[in-house]
TORNU-230177 format. One record per atom (N, C-alpha, C, O): x, y negated, z. Coordinates in Angstrom, 1 decimal. Last residue first. Layout:
<rs>
X / Y / Z
...
</rs>
This chain:
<rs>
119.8 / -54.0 / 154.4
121.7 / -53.6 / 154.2
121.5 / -54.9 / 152.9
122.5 / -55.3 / 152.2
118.3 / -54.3 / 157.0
118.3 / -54.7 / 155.3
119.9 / -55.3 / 155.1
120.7 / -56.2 / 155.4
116.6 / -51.7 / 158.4
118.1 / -52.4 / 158.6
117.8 / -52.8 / 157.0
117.2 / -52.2 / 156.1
113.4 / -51.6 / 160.4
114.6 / -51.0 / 159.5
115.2 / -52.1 / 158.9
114.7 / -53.2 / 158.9
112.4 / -50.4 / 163.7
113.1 / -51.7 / 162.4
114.0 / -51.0 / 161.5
115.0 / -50.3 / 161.7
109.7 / -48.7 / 164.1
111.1 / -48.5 / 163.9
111.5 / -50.0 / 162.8
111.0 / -50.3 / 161.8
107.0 / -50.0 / 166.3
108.1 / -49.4 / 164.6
109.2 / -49.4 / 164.8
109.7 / -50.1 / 165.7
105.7 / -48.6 / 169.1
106.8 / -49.7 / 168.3
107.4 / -49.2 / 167.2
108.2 / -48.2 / 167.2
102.6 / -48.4 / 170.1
103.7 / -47.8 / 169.9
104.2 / -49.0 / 168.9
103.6 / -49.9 / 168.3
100.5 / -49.9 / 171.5
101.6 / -49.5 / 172.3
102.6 / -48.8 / 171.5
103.6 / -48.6 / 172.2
98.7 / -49.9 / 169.2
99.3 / -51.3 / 169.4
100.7 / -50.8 / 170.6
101.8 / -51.4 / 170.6
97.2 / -47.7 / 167.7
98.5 / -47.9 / 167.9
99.3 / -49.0 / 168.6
100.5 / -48.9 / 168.7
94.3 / -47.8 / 168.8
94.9 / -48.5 / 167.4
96.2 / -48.7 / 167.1
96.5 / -49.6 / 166.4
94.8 / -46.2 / 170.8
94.2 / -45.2 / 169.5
94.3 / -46.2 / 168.5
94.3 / -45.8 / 167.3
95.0 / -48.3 / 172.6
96.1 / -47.1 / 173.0
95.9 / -46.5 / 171.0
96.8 / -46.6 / 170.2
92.9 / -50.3 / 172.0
94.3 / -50.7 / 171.7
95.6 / -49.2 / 171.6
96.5 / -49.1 / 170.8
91.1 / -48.4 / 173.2
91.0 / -48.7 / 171.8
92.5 / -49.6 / 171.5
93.1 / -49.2 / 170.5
91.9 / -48.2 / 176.1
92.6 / -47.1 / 175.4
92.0 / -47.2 / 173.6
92.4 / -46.4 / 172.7
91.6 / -51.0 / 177.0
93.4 / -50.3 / 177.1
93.0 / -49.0 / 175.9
93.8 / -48.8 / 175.0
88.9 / -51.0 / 176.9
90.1 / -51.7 / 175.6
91.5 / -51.1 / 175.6
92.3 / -50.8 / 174.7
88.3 / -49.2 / 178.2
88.0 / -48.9 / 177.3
88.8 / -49.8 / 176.3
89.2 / -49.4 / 175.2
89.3 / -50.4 / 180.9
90.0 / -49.1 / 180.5
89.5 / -48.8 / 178.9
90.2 / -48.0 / 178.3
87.3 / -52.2 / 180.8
89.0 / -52.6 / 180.8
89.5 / -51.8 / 180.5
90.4 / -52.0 / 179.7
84.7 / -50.6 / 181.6
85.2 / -51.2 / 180.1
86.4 / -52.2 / 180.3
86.1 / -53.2 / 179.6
85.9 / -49.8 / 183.8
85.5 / -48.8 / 183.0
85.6 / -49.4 / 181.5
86.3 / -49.0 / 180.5
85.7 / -52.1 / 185.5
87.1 / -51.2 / 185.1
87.0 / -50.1 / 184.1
88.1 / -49.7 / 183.5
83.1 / -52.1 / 185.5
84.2 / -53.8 / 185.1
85.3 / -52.4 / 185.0
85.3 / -52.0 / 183.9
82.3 / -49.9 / 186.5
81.8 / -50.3 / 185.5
82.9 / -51.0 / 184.7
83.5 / -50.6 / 183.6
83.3 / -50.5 / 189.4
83.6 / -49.0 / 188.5
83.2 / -49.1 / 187.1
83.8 / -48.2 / 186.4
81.8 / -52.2 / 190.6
83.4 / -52.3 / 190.5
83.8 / -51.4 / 189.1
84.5 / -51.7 / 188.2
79.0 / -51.6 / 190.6
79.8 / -52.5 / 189.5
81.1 / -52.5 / 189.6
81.6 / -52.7 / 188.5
80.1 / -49.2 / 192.3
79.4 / -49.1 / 191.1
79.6 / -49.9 / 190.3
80.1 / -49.6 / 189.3
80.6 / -50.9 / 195.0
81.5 / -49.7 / 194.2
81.1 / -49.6 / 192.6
81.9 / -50.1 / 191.8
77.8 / -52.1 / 195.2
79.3 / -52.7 / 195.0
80.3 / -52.1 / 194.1
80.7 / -52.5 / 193.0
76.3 / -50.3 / 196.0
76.0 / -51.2 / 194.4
77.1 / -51.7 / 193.6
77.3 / -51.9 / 192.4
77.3 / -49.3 / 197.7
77.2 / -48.1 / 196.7
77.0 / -48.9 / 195.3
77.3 / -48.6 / 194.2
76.9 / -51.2 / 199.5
78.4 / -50.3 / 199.4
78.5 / -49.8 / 198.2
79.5 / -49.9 / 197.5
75.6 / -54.3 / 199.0
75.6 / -52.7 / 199.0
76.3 / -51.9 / 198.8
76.6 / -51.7 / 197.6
77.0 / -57.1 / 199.5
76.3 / -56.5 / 198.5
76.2 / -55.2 / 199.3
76.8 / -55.2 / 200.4
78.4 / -58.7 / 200.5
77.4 / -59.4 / 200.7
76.5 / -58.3 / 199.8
75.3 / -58.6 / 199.5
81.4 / -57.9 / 200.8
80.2 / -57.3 / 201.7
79.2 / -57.9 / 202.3
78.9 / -57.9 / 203.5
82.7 / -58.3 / 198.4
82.1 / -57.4 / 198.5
81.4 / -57.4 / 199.8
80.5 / -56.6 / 199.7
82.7 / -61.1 / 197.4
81.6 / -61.1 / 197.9
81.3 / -59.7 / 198.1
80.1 / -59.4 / 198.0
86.0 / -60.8 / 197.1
85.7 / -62.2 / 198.1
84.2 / -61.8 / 198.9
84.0 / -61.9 / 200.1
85.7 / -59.3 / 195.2
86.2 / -58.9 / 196.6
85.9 / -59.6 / 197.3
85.5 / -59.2 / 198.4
84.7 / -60.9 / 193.0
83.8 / -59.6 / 193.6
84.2 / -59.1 / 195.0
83.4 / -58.7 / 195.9
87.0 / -62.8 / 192.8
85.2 / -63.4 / 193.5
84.0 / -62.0 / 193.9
83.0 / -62.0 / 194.7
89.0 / -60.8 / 192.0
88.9 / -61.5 / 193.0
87.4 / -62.2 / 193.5
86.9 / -62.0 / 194.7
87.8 / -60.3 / 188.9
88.2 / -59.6 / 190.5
87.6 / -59.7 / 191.6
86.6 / -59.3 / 192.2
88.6 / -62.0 / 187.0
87.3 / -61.7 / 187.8
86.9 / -60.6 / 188.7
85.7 / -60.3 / 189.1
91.3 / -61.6 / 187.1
91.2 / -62.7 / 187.6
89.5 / -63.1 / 188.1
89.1 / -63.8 / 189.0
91.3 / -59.6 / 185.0
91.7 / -59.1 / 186.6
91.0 / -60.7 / 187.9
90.5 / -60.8 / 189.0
90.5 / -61.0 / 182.7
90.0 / -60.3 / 183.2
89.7 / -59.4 / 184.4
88.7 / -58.7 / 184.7
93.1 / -62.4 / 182.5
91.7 / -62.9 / 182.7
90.8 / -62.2 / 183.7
90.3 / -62.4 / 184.8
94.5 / -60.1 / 182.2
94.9 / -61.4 / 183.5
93.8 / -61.7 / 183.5
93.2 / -61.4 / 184.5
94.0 / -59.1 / 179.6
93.6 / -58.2 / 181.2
93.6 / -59.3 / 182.3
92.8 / -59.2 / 183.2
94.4 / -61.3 / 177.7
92.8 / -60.6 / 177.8
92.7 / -60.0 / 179.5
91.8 / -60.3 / 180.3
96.8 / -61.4 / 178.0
96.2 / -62.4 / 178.5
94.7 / -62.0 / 178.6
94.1 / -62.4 / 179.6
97.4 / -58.6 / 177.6
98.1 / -58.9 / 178.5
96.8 / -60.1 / 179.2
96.2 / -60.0 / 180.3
97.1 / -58.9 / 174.5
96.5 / -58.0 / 175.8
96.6 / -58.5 / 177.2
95.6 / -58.8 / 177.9
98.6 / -61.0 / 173.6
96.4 / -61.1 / 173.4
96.5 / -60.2 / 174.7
96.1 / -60.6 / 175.7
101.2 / -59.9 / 174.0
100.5 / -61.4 / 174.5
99.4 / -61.5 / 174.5
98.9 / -62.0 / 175.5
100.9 / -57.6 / 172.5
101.0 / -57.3 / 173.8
100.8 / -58.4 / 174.6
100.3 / -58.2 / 175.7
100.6 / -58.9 / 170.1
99.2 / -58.1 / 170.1
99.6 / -58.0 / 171.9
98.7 / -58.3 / 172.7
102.9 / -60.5 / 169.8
101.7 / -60.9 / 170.2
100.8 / -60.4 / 170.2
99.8 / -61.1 / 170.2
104.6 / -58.3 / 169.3
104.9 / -58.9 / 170.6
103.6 / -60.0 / 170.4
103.2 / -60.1 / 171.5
103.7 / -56.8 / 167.1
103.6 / -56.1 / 168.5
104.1 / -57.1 / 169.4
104.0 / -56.7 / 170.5
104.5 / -58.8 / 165.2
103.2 / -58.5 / 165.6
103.3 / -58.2 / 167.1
103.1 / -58.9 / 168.0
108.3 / -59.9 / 165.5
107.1 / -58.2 / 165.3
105.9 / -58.7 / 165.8
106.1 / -59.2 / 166.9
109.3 / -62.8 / 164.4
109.0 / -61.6 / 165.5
108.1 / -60.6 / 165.1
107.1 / -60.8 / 164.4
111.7 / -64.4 / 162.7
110.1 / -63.7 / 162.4
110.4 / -62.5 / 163.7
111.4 / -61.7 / 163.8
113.5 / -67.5 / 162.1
113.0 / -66.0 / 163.0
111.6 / -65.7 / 163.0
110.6 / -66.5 / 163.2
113.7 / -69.8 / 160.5
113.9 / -68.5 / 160.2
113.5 / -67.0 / 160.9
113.4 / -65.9 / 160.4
112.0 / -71.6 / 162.0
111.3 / -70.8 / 160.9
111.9 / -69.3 / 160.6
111.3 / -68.3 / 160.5
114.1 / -72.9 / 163.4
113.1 / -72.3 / 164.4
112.6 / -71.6 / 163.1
112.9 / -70.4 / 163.2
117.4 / -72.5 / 162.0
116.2 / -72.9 / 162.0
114.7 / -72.5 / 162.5
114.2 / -71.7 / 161.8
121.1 / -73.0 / 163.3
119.8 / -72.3 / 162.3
118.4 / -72.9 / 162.7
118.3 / -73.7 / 163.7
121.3 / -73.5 / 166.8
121.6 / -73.4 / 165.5
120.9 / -72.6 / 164.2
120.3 / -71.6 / 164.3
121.0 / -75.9 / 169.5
120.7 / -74.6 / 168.7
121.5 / -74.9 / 167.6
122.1 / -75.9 / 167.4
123.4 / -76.3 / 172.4
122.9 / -76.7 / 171.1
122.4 / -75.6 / 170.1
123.1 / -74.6 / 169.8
121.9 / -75.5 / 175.1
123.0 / -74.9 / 174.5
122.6 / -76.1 / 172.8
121.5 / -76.5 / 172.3
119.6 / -76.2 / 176.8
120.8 / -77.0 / 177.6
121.7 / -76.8 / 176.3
122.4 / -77.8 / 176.0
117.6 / -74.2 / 176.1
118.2 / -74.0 / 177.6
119.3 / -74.6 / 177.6
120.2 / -74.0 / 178.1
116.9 / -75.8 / 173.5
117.3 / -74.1 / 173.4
118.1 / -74.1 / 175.2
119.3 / -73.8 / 175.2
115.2 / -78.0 / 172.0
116.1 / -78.0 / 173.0
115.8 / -76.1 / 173.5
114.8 / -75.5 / 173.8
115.5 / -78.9 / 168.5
114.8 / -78.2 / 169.5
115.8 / -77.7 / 170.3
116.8 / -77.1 / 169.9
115.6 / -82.4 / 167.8
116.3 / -81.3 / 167.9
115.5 / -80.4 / 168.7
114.7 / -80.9 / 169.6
115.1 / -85.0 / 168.3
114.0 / -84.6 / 167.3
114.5 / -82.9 / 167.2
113.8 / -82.1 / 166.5
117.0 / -86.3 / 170.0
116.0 / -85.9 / 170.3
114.5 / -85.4 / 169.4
113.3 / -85.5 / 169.7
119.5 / -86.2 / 168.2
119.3 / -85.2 / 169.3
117.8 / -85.3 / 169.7
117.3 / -84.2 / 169.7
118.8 / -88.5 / 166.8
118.8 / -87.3 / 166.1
118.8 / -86.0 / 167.1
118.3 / -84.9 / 166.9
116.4 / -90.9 / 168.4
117.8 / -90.6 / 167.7
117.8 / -89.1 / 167.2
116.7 / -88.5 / 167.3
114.1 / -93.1 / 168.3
114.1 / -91.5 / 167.9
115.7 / -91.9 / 167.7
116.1 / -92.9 / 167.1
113.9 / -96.0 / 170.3
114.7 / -95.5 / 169.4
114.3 / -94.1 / 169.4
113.9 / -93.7 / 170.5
112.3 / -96.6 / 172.7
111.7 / -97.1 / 172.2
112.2 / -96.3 / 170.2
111.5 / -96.0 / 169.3
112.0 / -94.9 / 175.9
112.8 / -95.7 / 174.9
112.1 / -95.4 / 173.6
111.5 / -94.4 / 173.4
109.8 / -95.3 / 178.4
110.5 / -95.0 / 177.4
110.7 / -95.9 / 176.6
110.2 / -97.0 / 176.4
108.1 / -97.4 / 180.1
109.1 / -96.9 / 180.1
110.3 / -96.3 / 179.3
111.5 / -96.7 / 179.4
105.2 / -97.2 / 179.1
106.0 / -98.4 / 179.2
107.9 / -98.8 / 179.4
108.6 / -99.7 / 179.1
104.8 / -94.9 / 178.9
104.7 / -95.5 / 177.8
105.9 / -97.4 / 177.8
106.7 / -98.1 / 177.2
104.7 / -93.8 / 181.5
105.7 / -93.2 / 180.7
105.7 / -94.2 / 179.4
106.8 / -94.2 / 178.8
102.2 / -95.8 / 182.5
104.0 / -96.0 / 182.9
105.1 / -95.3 / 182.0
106.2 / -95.8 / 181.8
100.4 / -95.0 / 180.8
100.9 / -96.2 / 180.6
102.0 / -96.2 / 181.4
103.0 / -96.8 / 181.0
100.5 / -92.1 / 181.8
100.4 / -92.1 / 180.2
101.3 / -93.5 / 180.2
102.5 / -93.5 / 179.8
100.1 / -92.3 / 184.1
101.6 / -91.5 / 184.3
101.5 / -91.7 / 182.6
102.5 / -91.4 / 182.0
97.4 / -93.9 / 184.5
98.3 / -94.0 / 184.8
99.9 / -93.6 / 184.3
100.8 / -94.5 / 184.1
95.1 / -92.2 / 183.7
95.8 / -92.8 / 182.5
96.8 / -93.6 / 183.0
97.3 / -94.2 / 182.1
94.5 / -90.7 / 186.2
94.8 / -89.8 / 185.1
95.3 / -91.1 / 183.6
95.8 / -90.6 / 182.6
93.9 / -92.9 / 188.1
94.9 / -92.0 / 188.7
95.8 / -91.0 / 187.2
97.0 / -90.8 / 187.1
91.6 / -94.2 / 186.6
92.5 / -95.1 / 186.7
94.3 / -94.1 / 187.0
95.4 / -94.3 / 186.5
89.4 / -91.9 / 186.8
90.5 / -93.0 / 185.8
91.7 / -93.4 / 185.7
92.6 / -93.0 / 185.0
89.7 / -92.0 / 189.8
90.3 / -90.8 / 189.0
90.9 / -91.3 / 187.5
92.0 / -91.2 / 187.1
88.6 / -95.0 / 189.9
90.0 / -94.4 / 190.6
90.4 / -93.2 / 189.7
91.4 / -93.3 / 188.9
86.3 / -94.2 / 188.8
86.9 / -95.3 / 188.3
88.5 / -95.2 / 188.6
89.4 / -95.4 / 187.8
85.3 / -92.0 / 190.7
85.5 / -92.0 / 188.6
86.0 / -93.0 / 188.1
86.2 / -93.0 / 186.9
84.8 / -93.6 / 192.7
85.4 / -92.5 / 192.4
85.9 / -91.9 / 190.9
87.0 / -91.6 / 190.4
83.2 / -95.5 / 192.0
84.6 / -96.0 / 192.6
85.4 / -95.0 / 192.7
86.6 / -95.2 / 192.8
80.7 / -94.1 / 191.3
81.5 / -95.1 / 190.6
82.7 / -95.6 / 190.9
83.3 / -96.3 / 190.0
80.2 / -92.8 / 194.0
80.8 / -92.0 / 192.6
81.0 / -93.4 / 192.0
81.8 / -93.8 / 192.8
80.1 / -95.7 / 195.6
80.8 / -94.6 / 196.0
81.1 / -93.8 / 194.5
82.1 / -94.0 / 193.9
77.8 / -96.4 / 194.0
79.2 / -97.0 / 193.8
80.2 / -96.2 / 194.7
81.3 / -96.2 / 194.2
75.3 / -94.5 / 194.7
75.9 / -94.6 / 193.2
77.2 / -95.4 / 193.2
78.0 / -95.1 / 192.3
75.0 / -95.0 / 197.2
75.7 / -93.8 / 197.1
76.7 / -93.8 / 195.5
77.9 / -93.4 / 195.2
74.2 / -97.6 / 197.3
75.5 / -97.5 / 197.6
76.1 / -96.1 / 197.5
77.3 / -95.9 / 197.6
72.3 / -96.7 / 195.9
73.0 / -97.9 / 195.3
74.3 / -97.9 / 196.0
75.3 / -98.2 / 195.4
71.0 / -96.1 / 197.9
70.8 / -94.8 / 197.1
71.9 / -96.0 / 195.4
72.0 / -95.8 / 194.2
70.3 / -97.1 / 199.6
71.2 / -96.6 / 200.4
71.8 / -96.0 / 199.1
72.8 / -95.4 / 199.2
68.6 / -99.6 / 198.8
70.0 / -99.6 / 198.6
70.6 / -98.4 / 199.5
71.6 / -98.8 / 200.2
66.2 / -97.6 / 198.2
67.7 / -98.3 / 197.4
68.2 / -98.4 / 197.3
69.0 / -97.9 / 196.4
65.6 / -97.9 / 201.3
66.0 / -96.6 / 200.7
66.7 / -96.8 / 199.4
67.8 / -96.3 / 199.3
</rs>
């Protein structure tokens, strides 16, 4: 009975050793591979192929475009616990089911509309610096 229980343990051991071996691989070949020189293009930020110009600092974006990134990412998530409810709706009770469904949406809808009454859907007006 030992060794059956010795050979189970080198099985996971040859498994976690492989996985190892599979995940610090693409590190030591890219390491081994690359070039060895920083030149000036490659410390440059690459802008779709175009040479940039001016300075990634100088641009300031509106808030509102990462309050609508937090949201967005908050609801994906949160859509994303969906799916395992639908997967086990008919392991449950029609009525129980429905019911937690209706809950999980109820407080999603409760952030949509404290974001709605914290203004975050509405957009300032930019004003011009003559």
């Amino acid at each position: 009975m030992t060794e059956q229980y010795l050979i189970d343990y080198m099985y996971v051991f040859a498994f976690l050793a492989l996985g190892a071996i599979e995940a610090a691989s693409p590190l030591i070949i890219c390491n081994l591979i690359s070039p060895r020189t920083v030149q000036k293009k490659t410390q440059e930020t690459y802008e779709c192929g175009m040479d940039p110009y001016g300075s990634a600092w100088d641009i300031r974006f509106n808030i509102a475009y990462y309050l609508y990134a937090l949201i967005f990412l908050a609801f994906d998530v949160d859509i994303l616990y969906l799916f395992p409810v639908a997967a086990a709706f008919d392991k449950v009770s029609g009525v129980r089911g429905v019911l937690e469904l209706v809950i999980f949406i109820a407080i999603l809808s409760m952030a949509i509309i404290y974001a709605w009454v914290k203004g975050v859907f509405s957009w300032a007006k930019k004003k011009k610096a003559y």
